[in-house]
C-alpha positions in Angstrom: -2.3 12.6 -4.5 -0.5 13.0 -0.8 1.1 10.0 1.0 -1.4 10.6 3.2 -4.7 9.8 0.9 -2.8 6.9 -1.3 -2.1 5.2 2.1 -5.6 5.5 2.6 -6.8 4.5 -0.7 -4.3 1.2 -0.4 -5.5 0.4 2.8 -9.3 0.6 2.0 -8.3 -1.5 -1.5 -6.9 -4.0 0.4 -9.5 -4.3 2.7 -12.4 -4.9 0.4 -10.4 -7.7 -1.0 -9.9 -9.1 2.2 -5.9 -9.3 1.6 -3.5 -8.9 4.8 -0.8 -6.4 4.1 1.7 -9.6 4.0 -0.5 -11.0 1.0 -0.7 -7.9 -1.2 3.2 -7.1 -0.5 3.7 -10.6 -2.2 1.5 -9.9 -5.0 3.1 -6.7 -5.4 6.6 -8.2 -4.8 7.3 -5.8 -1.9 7.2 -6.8 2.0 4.1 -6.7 4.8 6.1 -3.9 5.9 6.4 -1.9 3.1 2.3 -1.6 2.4 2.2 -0.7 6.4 5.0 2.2 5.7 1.8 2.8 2.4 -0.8 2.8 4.4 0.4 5.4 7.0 1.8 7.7 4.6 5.8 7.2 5.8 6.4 5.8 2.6 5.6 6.0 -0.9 7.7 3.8 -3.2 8.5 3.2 -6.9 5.9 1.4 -7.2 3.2 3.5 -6.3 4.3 6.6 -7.7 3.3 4.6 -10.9 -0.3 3.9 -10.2 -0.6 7.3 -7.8 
């Protein structure tokens, strides 16, 4: 899976559970700011690469 289509897949997650990005960072233990950098496929952390 790219950046590109995990960012996609995280953003569509999120949205069906009605999470902001600020509330699925928490639950994650990242920041707002890191599941934005997800979404748009600029970043891909440890954390994903786990469940990608």
């Amino acid at each position: 899976m790219n950046d590109y289509s995990f960012g996609k897949y995280i953003f569509e997650k999120r949205k069906q559970s009605g999470d902001s990005q600020n509330e699925l960072g928490r639950k994650l233990g990242v920041t707002g700011k890191a599941v934005s950098k997800w979404e748009n496929g600029c970043l891909m952390g440890d954390i994903c690469r786990g469940i990608a």
